[in-house]
N, C-alpha and C positions, 0 to 999 in steps of 0.2 A: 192469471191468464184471462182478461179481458174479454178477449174477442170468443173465446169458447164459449164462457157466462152467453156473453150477449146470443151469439147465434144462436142458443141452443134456447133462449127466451123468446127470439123470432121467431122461431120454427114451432116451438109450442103455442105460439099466439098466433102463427098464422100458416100454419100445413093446411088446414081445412080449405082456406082461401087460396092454396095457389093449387092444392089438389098435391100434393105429395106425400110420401111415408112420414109419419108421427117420431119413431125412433129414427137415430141416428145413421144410423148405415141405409136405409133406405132415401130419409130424406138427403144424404149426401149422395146418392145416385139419381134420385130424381131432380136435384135442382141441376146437374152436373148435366141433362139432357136441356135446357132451357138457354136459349141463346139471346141475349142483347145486345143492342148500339151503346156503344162506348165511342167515342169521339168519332161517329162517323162510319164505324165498324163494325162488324158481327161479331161477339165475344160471347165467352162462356167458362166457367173453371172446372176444372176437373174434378170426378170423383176423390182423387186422393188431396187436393189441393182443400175440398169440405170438411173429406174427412180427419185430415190433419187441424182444420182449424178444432172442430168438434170433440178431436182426441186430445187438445189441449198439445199439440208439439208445432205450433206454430206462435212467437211470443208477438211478432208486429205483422199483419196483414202487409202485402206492399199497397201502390196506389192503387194498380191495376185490380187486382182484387177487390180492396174497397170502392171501387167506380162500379165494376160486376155486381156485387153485392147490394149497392145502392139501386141500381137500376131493377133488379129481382123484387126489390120489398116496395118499389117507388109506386106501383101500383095500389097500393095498400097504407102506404106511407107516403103524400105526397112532400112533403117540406125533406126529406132525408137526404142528406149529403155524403157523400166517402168522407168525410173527415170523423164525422161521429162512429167510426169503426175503431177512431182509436183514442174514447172516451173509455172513463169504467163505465161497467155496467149498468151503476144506478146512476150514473151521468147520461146514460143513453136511454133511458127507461123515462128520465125526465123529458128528454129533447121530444121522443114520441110520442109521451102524451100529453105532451104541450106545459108542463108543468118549470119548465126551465128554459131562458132567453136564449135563440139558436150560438149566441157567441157566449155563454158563460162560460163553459170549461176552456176554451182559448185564452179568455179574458184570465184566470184561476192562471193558466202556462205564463201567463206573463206577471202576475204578481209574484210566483216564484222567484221573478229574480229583480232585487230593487236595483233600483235604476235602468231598466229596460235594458237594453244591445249595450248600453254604455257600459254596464259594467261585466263585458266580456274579458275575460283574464284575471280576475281576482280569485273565479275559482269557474267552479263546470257549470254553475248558473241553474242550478235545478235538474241537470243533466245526468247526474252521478246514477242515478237508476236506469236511462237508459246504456249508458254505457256499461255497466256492468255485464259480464257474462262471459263466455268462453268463444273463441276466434279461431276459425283456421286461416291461418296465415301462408299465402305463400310468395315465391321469387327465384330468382335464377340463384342457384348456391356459389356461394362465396369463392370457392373451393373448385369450381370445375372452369374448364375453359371453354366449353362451350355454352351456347346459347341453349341446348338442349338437356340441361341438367338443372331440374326444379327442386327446391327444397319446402317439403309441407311441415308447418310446425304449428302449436298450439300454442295460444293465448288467450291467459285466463287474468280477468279486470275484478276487482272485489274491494271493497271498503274495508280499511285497517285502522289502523289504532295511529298511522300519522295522515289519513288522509286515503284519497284513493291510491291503490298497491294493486301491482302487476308480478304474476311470473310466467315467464314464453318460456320453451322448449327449444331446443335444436341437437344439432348431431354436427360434432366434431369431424369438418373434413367434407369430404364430397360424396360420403361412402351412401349405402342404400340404410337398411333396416340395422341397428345396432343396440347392442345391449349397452352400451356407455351413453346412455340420454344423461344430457348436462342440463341447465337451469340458468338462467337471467332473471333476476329479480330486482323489483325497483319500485321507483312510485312516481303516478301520475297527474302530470301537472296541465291546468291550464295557462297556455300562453296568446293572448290576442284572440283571432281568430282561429288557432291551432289547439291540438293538443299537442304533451310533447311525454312520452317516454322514456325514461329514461333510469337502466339499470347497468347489473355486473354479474359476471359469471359467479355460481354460488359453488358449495363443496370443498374440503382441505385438500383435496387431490389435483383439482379443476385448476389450469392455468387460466391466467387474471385475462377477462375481458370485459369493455364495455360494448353497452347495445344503447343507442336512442333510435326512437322513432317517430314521425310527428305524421301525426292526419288533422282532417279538417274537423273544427268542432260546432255541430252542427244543433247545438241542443238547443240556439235561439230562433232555428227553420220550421216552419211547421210544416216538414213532412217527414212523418215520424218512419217511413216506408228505408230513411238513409239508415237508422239504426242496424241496419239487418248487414250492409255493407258496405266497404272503407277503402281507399285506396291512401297510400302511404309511402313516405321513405325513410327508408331506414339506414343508417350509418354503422358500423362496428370498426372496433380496433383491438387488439393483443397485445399481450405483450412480448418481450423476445423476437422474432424477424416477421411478427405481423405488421401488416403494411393494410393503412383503413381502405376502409369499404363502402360502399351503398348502395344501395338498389331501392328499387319499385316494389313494394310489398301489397297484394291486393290479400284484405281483412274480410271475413264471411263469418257468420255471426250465428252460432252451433243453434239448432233450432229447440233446444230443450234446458232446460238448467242442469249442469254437471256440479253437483254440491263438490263442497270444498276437499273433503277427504277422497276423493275420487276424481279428484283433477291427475296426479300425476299418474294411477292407471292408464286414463285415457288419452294422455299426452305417450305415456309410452304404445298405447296403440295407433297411434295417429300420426304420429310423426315419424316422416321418411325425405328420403331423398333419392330421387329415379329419375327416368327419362321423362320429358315433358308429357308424350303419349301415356304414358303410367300415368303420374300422377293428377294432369290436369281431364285425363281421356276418364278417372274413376271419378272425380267430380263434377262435371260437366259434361253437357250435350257437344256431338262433333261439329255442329253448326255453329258453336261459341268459341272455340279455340282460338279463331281467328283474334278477335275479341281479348279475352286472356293473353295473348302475346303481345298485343299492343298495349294494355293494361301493364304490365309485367315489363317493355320495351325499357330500358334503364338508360337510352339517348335522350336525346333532346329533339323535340319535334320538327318533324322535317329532315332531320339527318339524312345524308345519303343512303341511300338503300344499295342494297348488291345485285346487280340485275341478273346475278346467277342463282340466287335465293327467292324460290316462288314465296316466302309468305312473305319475307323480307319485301318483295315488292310488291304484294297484298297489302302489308301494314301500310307504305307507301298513300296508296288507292284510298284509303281508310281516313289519312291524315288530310288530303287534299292536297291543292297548291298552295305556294305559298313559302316566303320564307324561312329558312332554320333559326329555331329560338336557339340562343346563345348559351339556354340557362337548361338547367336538366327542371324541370317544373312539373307539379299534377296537370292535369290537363282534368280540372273537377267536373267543368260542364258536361265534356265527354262523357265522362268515365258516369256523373250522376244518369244522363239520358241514356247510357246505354245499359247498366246493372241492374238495372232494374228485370229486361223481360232475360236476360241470361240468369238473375237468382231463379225466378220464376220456371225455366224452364229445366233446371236442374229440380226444384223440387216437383215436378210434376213429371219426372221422368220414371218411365215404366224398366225402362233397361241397366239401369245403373241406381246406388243407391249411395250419394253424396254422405264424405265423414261431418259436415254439418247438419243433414237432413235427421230429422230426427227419429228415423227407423232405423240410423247405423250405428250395427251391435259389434265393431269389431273389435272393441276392446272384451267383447263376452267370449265371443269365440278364438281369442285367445287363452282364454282361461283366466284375465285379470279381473281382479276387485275391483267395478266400477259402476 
């Protein structure tokens, strides 16, 4: 956890100079009152947005963050950038004290992987440790007929014995909270500019299905702020009178590490299928819904809308003018310019307590091992 190490070396080096508490929870409330221009803007981060970084449950600052942050120390630190928030520690230790060239640790991201962008698709390119970790995944269930039925499931990404290995979660059907949690298990390939997913229903009981999924693979971008979250599509099929599938799968990236013996615990707490209001209304702020639906929208851009359907014709407003794409496609640029202040705004939320934020215990309070 990087960015804890670091912040909690700034703070020790420099509480006296900006005039804040020494320890933790105070300097997380005092820098939390300090307001800066960020592109033009009055910004500032929250008490819990510090104190998560400082409590070690935050694993990648986003940008927004790191721009805050830079501008807080930049008094004291004049050369400092938001990008050296997502150096190590003693990577950033150097950059402050002059002791390392402002582009080394960049320069180091790109020798990871030989032959530069070129040889994107041979494998994850240095990427494998970002991608690893556990996801909540969601999408409109397979299984319902309306648009109003979200299925939340867990994905956990982990290095195995042929490579990098995936197993997701889901529930059989369109139902809500169920004791028959089944398994997809597979392994994760890169392809091109994608990654690609792709597993099968596990268990002797379990009728046979495949799952793939493909997101964008982003580990030759330097902004490490995408790790945190994915937008995706994903395919399934059955066997016996299943008929395939696919949908818009938007990935959120659990904010603590769920060690491996404690993955299906928390997949059995985390995974559900409800009304959109349940489950997208306990993850997120009500100002992002909008957002999420068009994120999660499994059309093709521009599609007709229904002009008897208020969000339907919101999402509409959202896409703009302009003709209907032919092809069901991510819509990446979107989706990157806009996820970012909606992760943000879930973790910095007072009313609600996101199953990725890393204060949610509801795998404890159901009484499992997790």
């Amino acid at each position: 956890m990087a960015i804890k190490e670091t912040l909690a070396w700034l703070i020790e080096r420099h509480w006296r100079d900006l005039q804040i508490g020494q320890h933790a929870a105070h300097a997380a409330a005092d820098l939390s009152e300090r307001e800066v221009e960020v592109g033009g803007k009055r910004a500032r981060l929250s008490a819990r947005t510090i104190s998560n970084m400082l409590n070690g449950h935050v694993t990648k600052p986003t940008r927004h963050t790191c721009r805050v942050l830079a501008e807080l120390f930049r008094p004291h630190i004049p050369d400092i950038t938001p990008r050296w928030f997502h150096a190590s520690t003693e990577e950033f230790k150097q950059l402050v004290e002059g002791t390392a060239a402002p582009q080394r640790y960049y320069e180091a991201l790109d020798e990871r992987r030989p032959g530069g962008e070129e040889s994107i698709g041979t494998e994850l390119d240095g990427g494998d440790d970002a991608l690893e970790g556990t996801y909540m995944a969601y999408r409109h269930a397979f299984s319902a007929n309306t648009v109003n039925r979200i299925a939340r499931e867990v994905l956990h990404i982990q290095a195995g014995r042929n490579g990098m290995e995936f197993r997701m979660s889901y529930l059989p059907g369109a139902r809500g909270r169920s004791d028959m949690l089944w398994e997809f298990r597979g392994l994760v390939e890169a392809l091109g500019p994608s990654i690609m997913l792709l597993g099968r229903s596990v268990g002797p009981d379990v009728e046979r299905r495949t799952r793939t999924l493909y997101i964008r693979n982003s580990s030759h971008i330097d902004q490490p702020e995408l790790e945190n979250y994915k937008l995706g599509l994903m395919s399934s099929a059955r066997e016996g009178d299943g008929i395939p599938c696919a949908a818009c799968v938007l990935l959120v990236k659990v904010q603590r590490q769920i060690e491996s013996e404690h993955v299906t615990a928390f997949m059995n707490a985390a995974t559900r299928t409800d009304a959109f209001d349940s489950i997208i209304g306990s993850d997120f702020v009500d100002k992002d819904w909008l957002l999420v639906r068009l994120f999660l929208d499994n059309r093709p851009s521009r599609s007709p809308k229904n002009p008897e359907d208020e969000n339907d014709m919101a999402m509409g407003a959202l896409e703009g003018p302009g003709q209907r794409d032919p092809v069901l496609r991510i819509a990446q640029d979107r989706f990157e310019r806009s996820m970012e202040e909606v992760f943000q705004h879930s973790l910095d939320a007072e009313h609600l307590v996101p199953t990725f934020r890393a204060d949610w215990r509801g795998h404890e309070e159901a009484g499992t091992d997790a």
